[in-house]
SEMISE-875358 format. One line per 2 residues: number of its first residue (from 1); their letters; for each residue x, y, z of N, C-alpha, C. Coordinates in nm, 2 decimals. Example, Ala and Ser with C-alpha at 12.3 -4.5 7.8 and 13.67 -1.06 7.14 Angstrom:
BEGIN
1	AS	1.32/-0.57/0.78/1.23/-0.45/0.78/1.32/-0.33/0.78; 1.28/-0.22/0.71/1.37/-0.11/0.71/1.29/0.00/0.79
// end
This chain:
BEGIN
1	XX	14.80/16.39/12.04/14.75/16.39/11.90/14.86/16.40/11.80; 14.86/16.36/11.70/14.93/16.37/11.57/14.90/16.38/11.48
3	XX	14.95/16.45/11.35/14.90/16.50/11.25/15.04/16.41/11.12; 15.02/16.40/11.05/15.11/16.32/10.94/15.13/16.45/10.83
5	XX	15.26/16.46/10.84/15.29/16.57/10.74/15.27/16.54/10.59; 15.27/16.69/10.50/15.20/16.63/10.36/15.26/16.52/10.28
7	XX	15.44/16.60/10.29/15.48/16.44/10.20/15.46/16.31/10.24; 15.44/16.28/10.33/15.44/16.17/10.43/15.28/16.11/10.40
9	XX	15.19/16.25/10.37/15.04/16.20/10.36/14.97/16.15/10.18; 15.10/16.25/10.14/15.08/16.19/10.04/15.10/16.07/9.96
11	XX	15.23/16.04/10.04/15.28/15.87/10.02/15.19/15.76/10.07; 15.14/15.82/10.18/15.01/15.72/10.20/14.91/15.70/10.17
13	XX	14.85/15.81/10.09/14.74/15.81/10.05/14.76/15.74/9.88; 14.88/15.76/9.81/14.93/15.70/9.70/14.94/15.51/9.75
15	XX	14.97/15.50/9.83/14.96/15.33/9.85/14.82/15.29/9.97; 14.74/15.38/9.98/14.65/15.34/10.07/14.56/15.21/10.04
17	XX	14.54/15.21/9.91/14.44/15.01/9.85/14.57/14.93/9.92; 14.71/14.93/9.92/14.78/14.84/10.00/14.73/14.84/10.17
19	XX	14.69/14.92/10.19/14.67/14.90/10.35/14.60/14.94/10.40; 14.41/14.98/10.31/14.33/14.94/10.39/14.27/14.83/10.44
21	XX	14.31/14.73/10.41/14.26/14.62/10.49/14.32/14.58/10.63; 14.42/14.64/10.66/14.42/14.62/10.78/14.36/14.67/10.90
23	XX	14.41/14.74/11.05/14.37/14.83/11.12/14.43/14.95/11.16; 14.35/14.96/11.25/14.42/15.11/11.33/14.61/15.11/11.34
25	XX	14.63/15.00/11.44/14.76/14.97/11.48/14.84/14.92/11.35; 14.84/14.85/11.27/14.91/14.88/11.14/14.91/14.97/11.09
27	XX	14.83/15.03/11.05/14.86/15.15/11.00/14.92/15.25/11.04; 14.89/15.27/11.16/15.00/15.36/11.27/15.15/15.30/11.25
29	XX	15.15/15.15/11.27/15.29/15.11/11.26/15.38/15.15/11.16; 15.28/15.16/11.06/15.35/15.20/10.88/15.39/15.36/10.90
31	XX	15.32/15.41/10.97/15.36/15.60/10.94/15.41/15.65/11.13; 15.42/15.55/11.18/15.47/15.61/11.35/15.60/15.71/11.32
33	XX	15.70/15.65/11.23/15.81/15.75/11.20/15.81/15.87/11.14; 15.66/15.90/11.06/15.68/16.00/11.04/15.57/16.15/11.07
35	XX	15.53/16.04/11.17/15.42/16.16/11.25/15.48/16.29/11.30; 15.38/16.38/11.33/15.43/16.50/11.42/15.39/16.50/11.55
37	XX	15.38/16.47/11.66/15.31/16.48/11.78/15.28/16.66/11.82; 15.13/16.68/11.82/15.09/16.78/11.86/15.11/16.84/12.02
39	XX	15.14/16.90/12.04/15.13/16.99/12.22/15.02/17.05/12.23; 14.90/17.05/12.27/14.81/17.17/12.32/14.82/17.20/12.42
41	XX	14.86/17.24/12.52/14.86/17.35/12.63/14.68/17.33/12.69; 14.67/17.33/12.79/14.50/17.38/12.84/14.52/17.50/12.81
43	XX	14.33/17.51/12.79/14.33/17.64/12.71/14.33/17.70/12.57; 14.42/17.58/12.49/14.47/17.60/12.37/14.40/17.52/12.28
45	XX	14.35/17.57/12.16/14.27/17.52/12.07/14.36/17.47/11.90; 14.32/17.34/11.85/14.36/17.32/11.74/14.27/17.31/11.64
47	XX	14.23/17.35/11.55/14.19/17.34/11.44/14.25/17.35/11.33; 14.23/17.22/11.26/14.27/17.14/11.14/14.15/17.08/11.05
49	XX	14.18/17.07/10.92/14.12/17.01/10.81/14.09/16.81/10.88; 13.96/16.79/10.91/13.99/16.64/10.95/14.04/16.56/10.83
51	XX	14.01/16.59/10.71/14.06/16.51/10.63/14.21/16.46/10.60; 14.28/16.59/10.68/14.44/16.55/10.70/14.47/16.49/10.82
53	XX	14.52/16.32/10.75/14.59/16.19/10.81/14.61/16.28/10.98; 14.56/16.21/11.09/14.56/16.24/11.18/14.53/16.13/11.30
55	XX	14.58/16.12/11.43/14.53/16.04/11.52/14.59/16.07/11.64; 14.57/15.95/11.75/14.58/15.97/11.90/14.63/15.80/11.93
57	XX	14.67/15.82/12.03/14.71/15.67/12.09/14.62/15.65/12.20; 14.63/15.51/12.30/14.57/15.53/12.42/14.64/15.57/12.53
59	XX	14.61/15.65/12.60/14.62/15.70/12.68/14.70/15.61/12.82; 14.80/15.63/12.88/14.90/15.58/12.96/14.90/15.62/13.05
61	XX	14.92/15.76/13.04/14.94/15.87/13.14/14.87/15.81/13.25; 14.90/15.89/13.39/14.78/15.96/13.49/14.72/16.06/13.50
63	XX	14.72/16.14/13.43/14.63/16.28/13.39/14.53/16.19/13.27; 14.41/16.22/13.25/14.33/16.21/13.19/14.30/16.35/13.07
65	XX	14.29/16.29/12.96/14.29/16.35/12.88/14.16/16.39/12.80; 14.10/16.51/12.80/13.98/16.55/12.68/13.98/16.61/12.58
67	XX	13.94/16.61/12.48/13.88/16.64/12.41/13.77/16.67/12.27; 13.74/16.77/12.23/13.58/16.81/12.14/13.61/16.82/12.00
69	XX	13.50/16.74/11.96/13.48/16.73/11.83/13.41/16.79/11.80; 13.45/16.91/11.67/13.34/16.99/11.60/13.37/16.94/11.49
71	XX	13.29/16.92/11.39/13.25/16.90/11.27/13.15/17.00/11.21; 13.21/17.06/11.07/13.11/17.15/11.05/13.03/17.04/10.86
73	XX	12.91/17.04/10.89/12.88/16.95/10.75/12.75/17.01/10.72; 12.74/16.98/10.58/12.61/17.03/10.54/12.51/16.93/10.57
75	XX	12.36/16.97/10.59/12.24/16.96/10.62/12.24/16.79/10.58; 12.20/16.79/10.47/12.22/16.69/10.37/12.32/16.55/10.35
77	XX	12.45/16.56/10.40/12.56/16.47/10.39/12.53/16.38/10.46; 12.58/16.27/10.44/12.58/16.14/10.54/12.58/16.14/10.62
79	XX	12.54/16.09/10.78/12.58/16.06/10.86/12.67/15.95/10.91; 12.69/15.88/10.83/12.73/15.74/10.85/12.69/15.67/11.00
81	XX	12.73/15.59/11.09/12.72/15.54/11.21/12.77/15.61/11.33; 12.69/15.62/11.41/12.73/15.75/11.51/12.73/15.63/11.64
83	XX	12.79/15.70/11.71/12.78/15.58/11.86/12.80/15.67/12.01; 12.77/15.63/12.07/12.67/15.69/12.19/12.75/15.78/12.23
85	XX	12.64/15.95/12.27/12.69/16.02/12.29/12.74/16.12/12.14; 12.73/16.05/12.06/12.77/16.14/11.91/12.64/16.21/11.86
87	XX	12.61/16.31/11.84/12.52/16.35/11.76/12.55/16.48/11.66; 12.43/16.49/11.57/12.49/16.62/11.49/12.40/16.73/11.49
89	XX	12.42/16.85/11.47/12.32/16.93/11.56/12.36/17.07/11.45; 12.22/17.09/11.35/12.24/17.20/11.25/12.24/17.37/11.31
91	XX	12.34/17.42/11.25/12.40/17.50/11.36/12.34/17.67/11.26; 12.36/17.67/11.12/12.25/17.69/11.03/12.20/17.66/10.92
93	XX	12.09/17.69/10.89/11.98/17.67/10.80/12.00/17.71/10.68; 12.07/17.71/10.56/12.06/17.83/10.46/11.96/17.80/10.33
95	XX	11.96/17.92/10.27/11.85/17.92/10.20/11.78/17.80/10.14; 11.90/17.74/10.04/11.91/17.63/9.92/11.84/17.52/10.05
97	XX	11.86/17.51/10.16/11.82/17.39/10.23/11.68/17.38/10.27; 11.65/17.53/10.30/11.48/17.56/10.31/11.40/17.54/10.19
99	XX	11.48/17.58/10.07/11.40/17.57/9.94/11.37/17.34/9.95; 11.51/17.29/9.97/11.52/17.15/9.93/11.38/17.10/10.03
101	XX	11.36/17.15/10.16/11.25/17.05/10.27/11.17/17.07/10.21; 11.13/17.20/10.13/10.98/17.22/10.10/10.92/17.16/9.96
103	XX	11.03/17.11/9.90/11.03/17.04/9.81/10.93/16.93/9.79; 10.81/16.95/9.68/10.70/16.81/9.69/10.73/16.72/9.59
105	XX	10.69/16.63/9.59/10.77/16.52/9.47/10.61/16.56/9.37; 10.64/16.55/9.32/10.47/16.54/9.19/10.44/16.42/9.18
107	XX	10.33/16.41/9.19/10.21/16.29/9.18/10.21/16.28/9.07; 10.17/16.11/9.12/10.22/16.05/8.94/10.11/16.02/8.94
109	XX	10.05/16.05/8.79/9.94/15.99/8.70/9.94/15.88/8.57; 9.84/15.87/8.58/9.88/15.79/8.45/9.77/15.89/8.33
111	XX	9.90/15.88/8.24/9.92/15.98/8.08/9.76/15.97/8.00; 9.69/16.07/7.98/9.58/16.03/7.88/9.64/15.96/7.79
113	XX	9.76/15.97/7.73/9.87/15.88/7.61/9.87/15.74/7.66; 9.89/15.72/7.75/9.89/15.57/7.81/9.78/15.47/7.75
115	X	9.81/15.39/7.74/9.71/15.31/7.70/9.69/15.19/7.82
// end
């Protein structure tokens, strides 16, 4: 895995309308020199902001490689498109979210003022 250092994230994120229309592999091509390659060790855990520029390659090796994605998001946010095997699974409930389900929309009438 690799993480793209800030100056480096910042430069990209300042020309990013140049290059999102491409893909994965361009884009990698544009920042490969300035990535950091991570080490985890088995056993060893990383946690990072996902919103900081990040990725992986495919895999070459002969060891097979895993790993878990946690995401922590509120109740409410998007899901966008999930694909098999992805799901999201509320881990808790807080108040403001209990108050929002119970929430009824009011029935609409029509106004004695109405004509």
């Amino acid at each position: 895995m690799y993480l793209l250092p800030p100056k480096a994230a910042n430069n990209l994120s300042d020309d990013f309308k140049l290059h999102a229309q491409g893909n994965s592999e361009k884009l990698f091509d544009l920042i490969k020199n300035d990535v950091n390659w991570i080490k985890i060790n088995y056993g060893e855990v990383l946690i990072f902001n996902q919103a900081y520029p990040h990725g992986n390659r495919i895999n070459k090796e002969n060891e097979t490689r895993w790993s878990m994605n946690c995401r922590f998001k509120g109740l409410f946010t998007p899901y966008k498109d999930k694909k098999i095997g992805e799901f999201f699974e509320p881990i808790t409930l807080r108040p403001v979210s209990k108050v929002a389900m119970s929430y009824k929309l009011p029935s609409l009438y029509k106004s004695t003022y109405e004509k």
